[in-house]
C-alpha positions in Angstrom: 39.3 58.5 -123.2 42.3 58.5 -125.8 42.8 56.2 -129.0 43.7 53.1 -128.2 46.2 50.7 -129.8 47.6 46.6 -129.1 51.1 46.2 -129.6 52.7 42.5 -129.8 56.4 42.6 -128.1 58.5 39.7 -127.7 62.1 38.2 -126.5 64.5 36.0 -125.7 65.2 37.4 -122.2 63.1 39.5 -118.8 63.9 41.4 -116.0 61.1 42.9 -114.5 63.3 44.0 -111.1 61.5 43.5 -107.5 62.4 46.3 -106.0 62.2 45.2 -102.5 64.8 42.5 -103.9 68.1 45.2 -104.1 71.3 42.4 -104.6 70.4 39.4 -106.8 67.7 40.4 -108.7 64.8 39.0 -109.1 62.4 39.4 -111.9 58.1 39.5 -111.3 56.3 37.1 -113.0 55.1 39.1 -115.6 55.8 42.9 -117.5 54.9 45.6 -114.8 52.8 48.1 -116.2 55.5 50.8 -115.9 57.8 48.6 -118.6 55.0 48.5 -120.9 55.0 52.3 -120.5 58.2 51.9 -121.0 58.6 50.5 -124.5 55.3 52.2 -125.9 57.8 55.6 -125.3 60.4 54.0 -126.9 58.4 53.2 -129.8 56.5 56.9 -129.7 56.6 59.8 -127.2 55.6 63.5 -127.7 55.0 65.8 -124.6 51.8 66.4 -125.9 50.7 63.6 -125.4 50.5 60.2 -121.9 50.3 56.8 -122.6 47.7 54.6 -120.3 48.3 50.7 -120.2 45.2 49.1 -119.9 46.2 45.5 -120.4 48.8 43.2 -120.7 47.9 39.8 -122.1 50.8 36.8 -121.5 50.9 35.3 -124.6 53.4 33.1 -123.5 53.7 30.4 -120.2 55.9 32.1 -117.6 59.6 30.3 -117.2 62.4 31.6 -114.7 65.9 30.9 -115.6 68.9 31.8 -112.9 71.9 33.1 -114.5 74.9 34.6 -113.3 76.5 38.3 -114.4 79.1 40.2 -113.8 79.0 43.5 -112.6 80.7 46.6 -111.6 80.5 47.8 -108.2 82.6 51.0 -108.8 82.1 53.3 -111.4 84.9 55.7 -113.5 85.0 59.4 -111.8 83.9 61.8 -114.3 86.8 64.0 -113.0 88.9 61.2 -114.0 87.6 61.2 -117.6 88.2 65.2 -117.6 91.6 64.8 -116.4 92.9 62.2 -119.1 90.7 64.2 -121.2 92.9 67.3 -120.7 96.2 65.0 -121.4 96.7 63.7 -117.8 98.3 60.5 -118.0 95.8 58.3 -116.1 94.3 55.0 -116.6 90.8 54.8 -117.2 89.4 51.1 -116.7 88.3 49.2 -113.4 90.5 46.0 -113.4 90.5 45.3 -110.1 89.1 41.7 -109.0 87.2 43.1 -106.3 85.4 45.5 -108.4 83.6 42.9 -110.3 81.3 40.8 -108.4 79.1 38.1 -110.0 75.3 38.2 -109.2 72.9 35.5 -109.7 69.7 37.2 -111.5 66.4 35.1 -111.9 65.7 36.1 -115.0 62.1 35.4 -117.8 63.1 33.6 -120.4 61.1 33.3 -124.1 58.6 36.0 -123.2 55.8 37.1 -125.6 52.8 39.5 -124.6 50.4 42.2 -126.1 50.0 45.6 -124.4 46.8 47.2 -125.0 47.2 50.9 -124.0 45.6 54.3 -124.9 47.2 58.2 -124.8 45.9 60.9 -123.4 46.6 64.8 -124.3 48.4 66.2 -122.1 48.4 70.3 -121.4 51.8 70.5 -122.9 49.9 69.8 -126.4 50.3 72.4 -129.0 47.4 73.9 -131.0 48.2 71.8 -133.6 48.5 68.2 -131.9 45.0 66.3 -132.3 44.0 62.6 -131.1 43.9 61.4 -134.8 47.4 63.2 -135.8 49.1 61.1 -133.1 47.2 58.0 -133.3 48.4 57.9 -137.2 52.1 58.4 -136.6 52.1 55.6 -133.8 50.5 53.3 -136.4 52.9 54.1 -139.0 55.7 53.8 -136.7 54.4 50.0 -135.6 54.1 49.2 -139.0 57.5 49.9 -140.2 58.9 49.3 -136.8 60.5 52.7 -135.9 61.8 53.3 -132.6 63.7 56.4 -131.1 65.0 53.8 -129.0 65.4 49.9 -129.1 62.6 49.1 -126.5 63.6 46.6 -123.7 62.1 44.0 -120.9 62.9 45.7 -117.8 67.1 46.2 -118.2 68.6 47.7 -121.6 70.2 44.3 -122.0 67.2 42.4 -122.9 66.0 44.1 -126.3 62.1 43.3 -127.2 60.8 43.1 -130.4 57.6 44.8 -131.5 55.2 45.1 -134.0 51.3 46.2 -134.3 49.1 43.3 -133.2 46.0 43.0 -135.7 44.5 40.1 -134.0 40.7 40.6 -132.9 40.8 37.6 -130.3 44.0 37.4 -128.3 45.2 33.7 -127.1 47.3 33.7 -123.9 49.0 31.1 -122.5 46.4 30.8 -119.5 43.3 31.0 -121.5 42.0 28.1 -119.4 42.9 29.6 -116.2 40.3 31.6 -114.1 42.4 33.3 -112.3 46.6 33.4 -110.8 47.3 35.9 -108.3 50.5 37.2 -108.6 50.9 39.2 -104.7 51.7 43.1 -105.3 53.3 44.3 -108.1 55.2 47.6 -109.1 52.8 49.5 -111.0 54.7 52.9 -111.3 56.8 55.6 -109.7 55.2 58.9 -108.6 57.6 61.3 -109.8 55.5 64.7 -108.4 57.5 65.2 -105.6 61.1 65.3 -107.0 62.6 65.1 -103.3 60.5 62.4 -102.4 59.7 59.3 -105.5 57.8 56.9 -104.9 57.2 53.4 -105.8 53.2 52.4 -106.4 51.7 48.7 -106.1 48.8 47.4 -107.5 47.9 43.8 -106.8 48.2 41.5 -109.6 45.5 39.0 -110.3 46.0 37.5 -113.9 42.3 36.3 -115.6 42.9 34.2 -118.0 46.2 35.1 -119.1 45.4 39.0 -118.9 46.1 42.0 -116.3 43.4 44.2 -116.4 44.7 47.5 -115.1 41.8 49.6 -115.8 40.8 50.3 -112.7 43.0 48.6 -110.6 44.0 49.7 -106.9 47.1 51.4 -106.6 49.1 51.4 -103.4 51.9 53.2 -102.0 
């Protein structure tokens, strides 16, 4: 078992994709546990080193909010780029009506949760990484809010802020509910086989405002 840590993240706006929802996306209910992976590496990652989510309290009461975006169906040819690049004289923007479509998204809004986690050493550690060396830079890096990355809910467009939670006891904003089963949920993607990644469920059952993934099922 590694070293644990709680870390308080919060903001305006969510997307938490369904993935069996491809067009107008469509947010879960609440952070998968791959997005809290997610901003923990934003915050700290070493190959040495995994992180482990093992909850995820919802500090906050879950609200959907539809709006609609514009986006880009085409994308820019990087032969293109090269070509103006190399002083062809080319234009290099998608201006076309039909390239932009607008998608509805339903989207979190005013999200707040804690992510308790722990690392584990991984067998890329060198002889010099240690459990306590890493556990101290994470907690310096909380406490002055250092990132290698701004960490985000679900889509780089929805920034979340962070910070070290001290709390001992841990309101949510479903302490008085036993439990909310939230159907299956994306808990990761199996990378292991590169010609063939896959997605992995887990069902979600909220207790009391928390997701315990400790030793939850996981599906694929």
């Amino acid at each position: 078992m590694g070293m644990g840590v709680r870390v308080r993240v919060w903001g305006d706006y969510a997307l938490f994709s369904r993935p069996e929802l491809k067009v107008e996306r469509c947010s879960y209910d609440v952070m998968t546990p791959s997005a809290a992976r997610g901003i923990l590496e934003a915050i700290y990652w070493h190959p040495g080193m995994r992180w482990i989510i093992d909850k995820i309290y919802v500090k906050k009461p879950i609200q959907f909010t539809s709006v609609r975006r514009n986006e880009v169906k085409s994308k820019i040819l990087a032969s293109s780029v090269l070509q103006v690049y190399n002083g062809a004289d080319k234009l290099l923007y998608i201006s076309s009506k039909s390239d932009i479509v607008q998608r509805a998204s339903l989207l979190l809004y005013d999200v707040e949760y804690v992510i308790e986690a722990h690392f584990e050493m991984t067998e890329n550690a060198n002889a010099s990484d240690n459990p306590g060396k890493f556990k101290d830079i994470i907690m310096r890096r909380l406490r002055r809010g250092e990132c290698f990355h701004m960490p985000y809910f679900g889509c780089r467009e929805f920034p979340a802020h962070f910070c070290l939670c001290e709390e001992e006891q841990i309101q949510t904003a479903y302490d008085d509910v036993d439990e909310k089963d939230l159907g299956y949920m994306l808990y990761d993607i199996d990378y292991s086989d590169k010609e063939n990644i896959q997605p992995m469920f887990f069902r979600a059952v909220m207790k009391n405002g928390v997701l315990d993934l400790r030793d939850c099922e996981v599906v694929r």
